[in-house]
Backbone as CSV, one residue per row, in Angstrom:
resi,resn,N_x,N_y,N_z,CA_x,CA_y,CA_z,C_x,C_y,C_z
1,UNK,43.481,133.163,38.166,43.498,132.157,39.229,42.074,131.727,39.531
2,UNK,41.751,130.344,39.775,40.784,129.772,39.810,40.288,129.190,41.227
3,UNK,41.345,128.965,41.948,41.322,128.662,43.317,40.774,129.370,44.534
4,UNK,39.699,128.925,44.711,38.521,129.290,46.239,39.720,129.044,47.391
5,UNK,39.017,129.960,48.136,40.031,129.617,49.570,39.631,127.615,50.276
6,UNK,38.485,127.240,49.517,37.960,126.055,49.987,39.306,125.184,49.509
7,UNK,39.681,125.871,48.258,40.368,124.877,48.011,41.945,125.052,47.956
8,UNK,42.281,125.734,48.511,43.451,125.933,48.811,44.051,125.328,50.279
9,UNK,42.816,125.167,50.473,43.334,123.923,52.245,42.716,122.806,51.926
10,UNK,43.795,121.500,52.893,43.349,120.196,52.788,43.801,119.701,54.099
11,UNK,42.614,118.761,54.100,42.620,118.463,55.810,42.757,116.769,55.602
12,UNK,44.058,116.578,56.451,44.580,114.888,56.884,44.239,114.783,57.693
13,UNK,43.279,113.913,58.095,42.712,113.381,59.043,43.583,112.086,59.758
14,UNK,44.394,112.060,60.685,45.431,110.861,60.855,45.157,110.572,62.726
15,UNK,45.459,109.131,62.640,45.554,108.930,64.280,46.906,109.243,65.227
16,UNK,47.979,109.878,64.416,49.544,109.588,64.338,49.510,111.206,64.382
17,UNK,51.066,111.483,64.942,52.012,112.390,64.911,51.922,113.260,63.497
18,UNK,51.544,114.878,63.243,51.626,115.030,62.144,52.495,116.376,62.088
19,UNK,53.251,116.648,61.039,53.968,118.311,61.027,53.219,118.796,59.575
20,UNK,53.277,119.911,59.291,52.567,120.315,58.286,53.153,120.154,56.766
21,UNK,52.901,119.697,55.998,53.014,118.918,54.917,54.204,118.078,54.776
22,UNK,54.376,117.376,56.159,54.594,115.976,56.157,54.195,115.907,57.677
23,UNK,53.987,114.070,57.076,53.555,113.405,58.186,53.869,112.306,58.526
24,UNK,54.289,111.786,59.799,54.534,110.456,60.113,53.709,109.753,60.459
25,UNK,53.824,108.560,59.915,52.824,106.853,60.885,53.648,106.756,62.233
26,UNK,52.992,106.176,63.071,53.374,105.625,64.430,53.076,103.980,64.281
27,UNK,53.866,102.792,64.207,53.255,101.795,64.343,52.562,101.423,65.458
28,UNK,51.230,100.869,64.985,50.018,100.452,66.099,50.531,98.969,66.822
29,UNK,50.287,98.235,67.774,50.814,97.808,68.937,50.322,96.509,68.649
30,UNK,49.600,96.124,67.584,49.304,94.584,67.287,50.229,93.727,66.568
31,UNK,49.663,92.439,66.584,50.759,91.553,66.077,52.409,92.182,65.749
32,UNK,52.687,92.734,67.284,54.022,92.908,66.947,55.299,92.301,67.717
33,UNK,56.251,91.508,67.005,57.023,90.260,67.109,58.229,90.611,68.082
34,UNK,58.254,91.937,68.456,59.549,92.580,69.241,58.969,93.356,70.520
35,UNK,60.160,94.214,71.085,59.223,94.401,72.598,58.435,96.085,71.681
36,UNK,58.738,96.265,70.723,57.967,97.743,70.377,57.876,97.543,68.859
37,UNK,56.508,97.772,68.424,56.567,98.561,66.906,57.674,98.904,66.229
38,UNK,57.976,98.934,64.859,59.047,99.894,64.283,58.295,101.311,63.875
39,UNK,59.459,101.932,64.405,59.164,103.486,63.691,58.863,103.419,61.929
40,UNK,57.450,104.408,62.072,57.626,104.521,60.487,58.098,105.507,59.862
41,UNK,58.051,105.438,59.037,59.497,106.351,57.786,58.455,107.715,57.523
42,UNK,59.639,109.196,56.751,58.599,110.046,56.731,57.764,109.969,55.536
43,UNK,56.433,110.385,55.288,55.536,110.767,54.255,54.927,111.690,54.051
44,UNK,55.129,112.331,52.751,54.928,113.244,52.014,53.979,113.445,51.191
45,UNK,53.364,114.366,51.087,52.172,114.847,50.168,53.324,116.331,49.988
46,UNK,53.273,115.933,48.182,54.400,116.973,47.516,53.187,117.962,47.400
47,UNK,53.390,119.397,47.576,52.947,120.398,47.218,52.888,120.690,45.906
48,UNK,53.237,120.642,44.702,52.977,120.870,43.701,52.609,119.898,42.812
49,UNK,52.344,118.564,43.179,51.253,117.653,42.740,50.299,117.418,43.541
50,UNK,50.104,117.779,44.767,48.731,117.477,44.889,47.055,118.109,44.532
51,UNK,47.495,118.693,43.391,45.888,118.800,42.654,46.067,118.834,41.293
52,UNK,45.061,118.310,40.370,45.284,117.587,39.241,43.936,118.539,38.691
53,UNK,44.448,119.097,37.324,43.700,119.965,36.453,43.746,119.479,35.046
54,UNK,42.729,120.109,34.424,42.683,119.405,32.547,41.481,120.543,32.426
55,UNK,42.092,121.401,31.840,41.296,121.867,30.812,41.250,121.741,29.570
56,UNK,40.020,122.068,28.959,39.893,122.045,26.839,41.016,123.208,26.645
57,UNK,41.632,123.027,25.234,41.702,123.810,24.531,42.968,124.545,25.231
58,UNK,43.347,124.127,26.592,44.731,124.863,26.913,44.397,125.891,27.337
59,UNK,43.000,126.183,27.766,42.224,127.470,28.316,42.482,127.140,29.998
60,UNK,43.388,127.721,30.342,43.401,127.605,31.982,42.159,128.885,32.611
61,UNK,41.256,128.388,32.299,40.108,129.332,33.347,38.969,128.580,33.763
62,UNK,38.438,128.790,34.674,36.837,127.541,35.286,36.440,127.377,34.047
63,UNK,35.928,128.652,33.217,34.413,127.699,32.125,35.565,126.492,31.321
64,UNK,36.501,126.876,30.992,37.800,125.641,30.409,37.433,124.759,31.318
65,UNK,37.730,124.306,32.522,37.545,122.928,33.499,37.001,121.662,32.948
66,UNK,37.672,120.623,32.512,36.716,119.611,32.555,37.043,118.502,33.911
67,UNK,38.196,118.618,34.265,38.314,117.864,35.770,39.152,118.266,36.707
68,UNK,38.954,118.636,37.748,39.892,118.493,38.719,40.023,117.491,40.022
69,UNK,40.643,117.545,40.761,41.629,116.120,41.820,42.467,116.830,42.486
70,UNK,41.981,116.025,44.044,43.168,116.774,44.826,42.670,115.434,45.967
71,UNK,44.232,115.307,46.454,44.377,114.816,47.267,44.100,114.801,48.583
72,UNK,43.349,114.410,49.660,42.240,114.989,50.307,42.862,114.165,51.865
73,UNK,43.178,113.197,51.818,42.876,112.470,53.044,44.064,111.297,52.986
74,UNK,45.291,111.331,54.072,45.626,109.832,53.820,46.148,109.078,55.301
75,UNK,45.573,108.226,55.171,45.334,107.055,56.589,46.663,105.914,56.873
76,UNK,46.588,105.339,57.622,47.304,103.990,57.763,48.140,103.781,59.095
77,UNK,48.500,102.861,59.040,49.344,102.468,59.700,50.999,101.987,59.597
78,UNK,51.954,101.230,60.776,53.092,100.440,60.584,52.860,99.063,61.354
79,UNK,53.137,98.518,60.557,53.254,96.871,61.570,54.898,95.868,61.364
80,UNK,55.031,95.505,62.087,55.980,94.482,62.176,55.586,93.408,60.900
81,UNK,56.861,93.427,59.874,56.388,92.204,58.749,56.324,90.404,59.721
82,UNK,55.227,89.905,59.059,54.769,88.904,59.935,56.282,87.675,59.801
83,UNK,57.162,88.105,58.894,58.079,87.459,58.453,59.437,87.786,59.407
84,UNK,58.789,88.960,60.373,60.421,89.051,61.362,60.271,88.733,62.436
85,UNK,59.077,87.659,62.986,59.035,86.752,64.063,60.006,85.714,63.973
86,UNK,60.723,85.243,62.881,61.524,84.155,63.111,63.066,84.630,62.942
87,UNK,63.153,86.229,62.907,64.319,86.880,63.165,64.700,87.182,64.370
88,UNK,63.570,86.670,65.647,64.147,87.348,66.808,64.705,86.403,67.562
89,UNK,64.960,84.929,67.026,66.338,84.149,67.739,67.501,84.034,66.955
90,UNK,67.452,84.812,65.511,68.669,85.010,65.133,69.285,86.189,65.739
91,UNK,68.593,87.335,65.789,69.037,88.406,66.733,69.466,87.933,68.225
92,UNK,69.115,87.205,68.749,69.503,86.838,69.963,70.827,85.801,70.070
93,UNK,71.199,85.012,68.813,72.201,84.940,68.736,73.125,85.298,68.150
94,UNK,72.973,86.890,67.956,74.092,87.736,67.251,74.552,86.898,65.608
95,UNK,73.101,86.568,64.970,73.298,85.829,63.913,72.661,86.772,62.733
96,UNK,73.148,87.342,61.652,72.869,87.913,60.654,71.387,87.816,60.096
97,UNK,70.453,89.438,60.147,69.362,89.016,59.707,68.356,90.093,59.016
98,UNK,67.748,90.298,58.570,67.321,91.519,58.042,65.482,91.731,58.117
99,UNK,64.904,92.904,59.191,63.996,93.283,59.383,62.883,93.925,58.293
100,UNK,61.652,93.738,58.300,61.178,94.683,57.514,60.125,95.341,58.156
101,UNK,59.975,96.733,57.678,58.227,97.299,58.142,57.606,97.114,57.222
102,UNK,56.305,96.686,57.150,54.936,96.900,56.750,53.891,98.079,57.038
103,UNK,53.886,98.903,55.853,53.222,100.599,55.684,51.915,100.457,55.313
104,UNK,51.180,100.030,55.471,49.517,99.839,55.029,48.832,101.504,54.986
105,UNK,48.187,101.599,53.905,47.739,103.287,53.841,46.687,103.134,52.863
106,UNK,45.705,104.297,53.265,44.549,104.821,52.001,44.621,105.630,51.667
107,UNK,44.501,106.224,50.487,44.920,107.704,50.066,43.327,107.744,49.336
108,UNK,42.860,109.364,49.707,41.440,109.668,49.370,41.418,110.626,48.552
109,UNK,40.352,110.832,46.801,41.040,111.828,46.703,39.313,112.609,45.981
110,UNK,39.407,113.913,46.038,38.227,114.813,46.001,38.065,114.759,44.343
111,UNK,37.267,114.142,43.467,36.896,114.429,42.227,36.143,115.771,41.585
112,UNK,36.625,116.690,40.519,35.207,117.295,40.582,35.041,117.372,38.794
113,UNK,33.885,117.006,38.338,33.585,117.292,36.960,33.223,118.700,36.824
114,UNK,34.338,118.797,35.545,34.303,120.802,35.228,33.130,121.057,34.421
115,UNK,32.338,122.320,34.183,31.410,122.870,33.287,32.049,122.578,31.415
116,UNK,33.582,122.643,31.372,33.562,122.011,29.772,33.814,120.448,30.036
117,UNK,33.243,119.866,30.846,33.406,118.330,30.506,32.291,117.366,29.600
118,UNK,32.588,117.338,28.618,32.045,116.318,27.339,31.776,114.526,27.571
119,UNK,32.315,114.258,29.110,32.257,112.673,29.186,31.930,112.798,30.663
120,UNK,31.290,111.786,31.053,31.362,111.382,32.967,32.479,110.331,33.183
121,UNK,33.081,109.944,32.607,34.716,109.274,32.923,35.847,109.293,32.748
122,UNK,36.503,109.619,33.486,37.717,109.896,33.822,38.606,109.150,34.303
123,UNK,39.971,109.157,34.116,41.523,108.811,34.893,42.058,109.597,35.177
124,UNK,42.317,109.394,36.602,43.354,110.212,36.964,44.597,109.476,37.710
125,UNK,45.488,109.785,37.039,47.009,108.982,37.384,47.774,109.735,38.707
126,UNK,47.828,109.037,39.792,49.084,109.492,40.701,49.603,108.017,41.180
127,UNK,50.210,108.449,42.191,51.966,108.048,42.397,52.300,107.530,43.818
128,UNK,52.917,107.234,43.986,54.001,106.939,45.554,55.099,106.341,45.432
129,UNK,56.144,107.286,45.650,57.533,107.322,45.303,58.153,106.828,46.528
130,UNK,58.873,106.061,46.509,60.111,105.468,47.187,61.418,106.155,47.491
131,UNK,61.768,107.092,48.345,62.982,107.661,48.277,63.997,107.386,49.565
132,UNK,65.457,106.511,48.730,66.077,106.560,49.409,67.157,107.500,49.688
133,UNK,67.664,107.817,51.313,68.999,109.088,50.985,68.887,110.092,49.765
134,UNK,67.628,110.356,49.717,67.213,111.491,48.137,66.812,111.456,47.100
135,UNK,66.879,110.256,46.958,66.948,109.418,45.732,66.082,108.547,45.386
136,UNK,65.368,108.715,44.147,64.385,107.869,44.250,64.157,106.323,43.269
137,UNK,64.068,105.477,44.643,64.339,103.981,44.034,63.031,103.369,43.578
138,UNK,62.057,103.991,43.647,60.952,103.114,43.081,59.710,104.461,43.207
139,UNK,58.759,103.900,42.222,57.698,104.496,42.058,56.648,104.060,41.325
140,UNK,55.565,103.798,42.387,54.687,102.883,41.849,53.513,103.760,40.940
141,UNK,52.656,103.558,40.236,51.970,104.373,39.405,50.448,103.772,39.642
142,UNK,49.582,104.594,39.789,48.020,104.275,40.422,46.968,104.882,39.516
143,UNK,45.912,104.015,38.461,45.377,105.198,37.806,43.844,105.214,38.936
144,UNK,43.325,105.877,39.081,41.945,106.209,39.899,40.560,106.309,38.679
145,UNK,39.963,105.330,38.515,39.032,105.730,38.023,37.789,106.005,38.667
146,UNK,36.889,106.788,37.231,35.766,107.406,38.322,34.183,107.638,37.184
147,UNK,33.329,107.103,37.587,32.661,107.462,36.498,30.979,108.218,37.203
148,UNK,31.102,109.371,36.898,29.951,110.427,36.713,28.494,109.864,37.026
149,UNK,27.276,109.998,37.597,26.080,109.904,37.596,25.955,111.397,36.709
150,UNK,24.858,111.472,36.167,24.444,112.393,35.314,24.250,113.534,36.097
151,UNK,23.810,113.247,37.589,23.020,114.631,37.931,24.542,114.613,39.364
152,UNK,25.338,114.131,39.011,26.462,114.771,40.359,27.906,115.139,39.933
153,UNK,28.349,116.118,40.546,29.481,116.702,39.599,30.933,116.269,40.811
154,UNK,30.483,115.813,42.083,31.999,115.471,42.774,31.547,114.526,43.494
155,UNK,32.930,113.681,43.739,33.178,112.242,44.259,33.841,112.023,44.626
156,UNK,33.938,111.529,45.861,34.932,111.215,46.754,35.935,109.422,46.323
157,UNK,36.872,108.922,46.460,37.211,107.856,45.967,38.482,107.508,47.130
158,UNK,38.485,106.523,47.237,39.276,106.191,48.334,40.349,104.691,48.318
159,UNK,41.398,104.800,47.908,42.118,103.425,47.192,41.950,102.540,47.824
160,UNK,42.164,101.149,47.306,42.568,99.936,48.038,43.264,100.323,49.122
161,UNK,43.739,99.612,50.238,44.934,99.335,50.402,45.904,98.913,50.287
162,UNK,46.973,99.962,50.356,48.185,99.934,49.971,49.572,99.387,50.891
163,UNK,50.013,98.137,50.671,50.882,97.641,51.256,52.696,98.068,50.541
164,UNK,52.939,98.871,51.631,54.199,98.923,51.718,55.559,98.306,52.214
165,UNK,56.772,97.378,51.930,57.442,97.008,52.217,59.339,97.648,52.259
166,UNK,59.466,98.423,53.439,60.897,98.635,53.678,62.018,97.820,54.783
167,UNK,63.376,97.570,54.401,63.792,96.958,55.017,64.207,98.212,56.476
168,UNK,64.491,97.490,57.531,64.772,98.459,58.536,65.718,98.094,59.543
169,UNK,66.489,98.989,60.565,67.794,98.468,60.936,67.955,97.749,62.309
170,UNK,69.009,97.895,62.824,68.658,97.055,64.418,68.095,98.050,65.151
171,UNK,67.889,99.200,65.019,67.518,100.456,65.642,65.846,100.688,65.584
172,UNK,65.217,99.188,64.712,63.730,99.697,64.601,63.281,100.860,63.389
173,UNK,64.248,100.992,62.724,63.613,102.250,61.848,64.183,102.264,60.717
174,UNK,62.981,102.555,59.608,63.819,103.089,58.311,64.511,103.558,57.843
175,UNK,66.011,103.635,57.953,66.783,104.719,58.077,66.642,104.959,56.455
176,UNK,66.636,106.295,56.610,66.871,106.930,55.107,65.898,106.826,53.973
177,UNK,64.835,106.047,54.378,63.543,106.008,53.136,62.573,107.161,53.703
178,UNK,61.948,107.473,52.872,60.594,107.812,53.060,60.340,107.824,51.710
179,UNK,58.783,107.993,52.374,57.427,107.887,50.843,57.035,109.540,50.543
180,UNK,56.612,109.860,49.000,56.178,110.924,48.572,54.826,110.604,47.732
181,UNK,54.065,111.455,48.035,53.004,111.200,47.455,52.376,112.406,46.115
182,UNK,51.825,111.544,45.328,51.670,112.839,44.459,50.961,112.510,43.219
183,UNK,49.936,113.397,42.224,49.626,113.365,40.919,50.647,113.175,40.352
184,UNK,50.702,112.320,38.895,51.135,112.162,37.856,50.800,113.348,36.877
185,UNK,51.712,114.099,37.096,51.228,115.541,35.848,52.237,115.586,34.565
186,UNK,51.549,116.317,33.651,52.644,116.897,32.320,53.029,117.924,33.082
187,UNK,54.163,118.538,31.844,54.866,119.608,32.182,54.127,120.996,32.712
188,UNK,53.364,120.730,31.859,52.270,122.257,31.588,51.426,121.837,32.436
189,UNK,50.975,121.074,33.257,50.455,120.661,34.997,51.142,121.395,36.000
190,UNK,52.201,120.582,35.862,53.138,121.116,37.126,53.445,121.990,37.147
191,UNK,53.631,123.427,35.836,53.751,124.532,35.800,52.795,125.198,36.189
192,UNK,51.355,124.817,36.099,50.088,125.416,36.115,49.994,125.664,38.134
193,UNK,50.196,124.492,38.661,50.133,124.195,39.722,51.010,125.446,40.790
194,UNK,52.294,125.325,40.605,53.562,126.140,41.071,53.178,127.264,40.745
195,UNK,52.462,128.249,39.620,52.286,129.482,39.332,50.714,129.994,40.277
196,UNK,49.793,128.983,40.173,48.552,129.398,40.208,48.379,129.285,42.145
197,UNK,49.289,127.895,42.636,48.995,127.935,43.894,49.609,129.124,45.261
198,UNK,48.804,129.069,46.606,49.692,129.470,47.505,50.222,128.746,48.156
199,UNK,50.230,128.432,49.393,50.254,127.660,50.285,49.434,126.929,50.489
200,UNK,49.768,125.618,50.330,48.947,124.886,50.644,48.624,124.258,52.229
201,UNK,47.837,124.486,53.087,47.590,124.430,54.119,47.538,122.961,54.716
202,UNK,48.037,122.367,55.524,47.555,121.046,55.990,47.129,121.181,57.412
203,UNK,45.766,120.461,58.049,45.322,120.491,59.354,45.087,119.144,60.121
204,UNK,45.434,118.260,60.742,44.804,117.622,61.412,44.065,117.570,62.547
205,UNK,43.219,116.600,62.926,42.612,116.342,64.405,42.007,115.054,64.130
């Protein structure tokens, strides 16, 4: 096992409601077209993708390392889609109409170049899955690139933003979606991950 106690905890830094490895958005109070925000849906940081390993040679030990990734930090908000202001006089006349939320988020993630790494650039592929009632209806795919200064071995990287679109009910809320977040791993990843980790700790403030 290769894992420092440093790195066996990861700290979400959020302005919102959080439980430990999941967390909810609260929609923020602007441009919003109804008398309240919609509730946002739950989100997930999966425990056994969030840290991303590659060693040479199939050698799972540090001097093997040429990269690791872990998911470090993820932000955002909910807003009212700017498109359900002209739903609130069909709602008022009990006229058929369909709401959406808008999920805006940054996901941050900790780079580190290993002692067998032969290049300063890298991809690293993760994810955000769409799940409805269990099931998962979509999944978008994100590669992160990152490229090395000679004399620094970790890097912080922090995505675009990410616009999310779910439909939602007369009740204000997503019923039945939420988002999962996670590395894109092989088999022999995700095995590596599940054997080698403990608990993975989540903290906010």
């Amino acid at each position: 096992m290769i894992l420092s106690n440093a790195l066996k905890n990861k700290t979400i830094k959020f302005s919102f409601t959080f439980l430990p490895l999941t967390f909810f958005l609260w929609g923020c109070a602007e441009n919003v077209t109804y008398d309240f925000p919609p509730a946002c849906p739950k989100i997930s940081i999966l425990p056994a993708t969030s840290d991303y390993y590659i060693f040479e040679n199939n050698q799972n030990s540090l001097p093997h390392l040429t990269t690791k990734a872990s998911i470090t930090e993820v932000t955002g908000n909910c807003l009212d889609d700017p498109k359900n202001a002209k739903n609130k006089s069909r709602k008022a006349q009990n006229l058929s109409y369909q709401d959406y939320i808008d999920i805006k988020m940054n996901i941050s993630l900790q780079i580190q170049r290993g002692p067998a790494a032969q290049q300063n650039s890298f991809k690293i592929p993760y994810f955000i899955a769409t799940i409805h009632n269990g099931k998962i209806i979509d999944k978008q795919k994100i590669t992160a690139e990152v490229n090395f200064p000679n004399n620094i071995d970790q890097i912080r990287l922090e995505s675009k933003e990410l616009l999310f679109k779910l439909p939602i009910t007369n009740s204000r809320t997503a019923d039945g979606y939420e988002l999962a977040i996670g590395f894109q791993l092989t088999p022999n990843q995700l095995d590596y991950n599940r054997h080698h980790f403990g608990t993975v700790n989540y903290t906010s403030y």
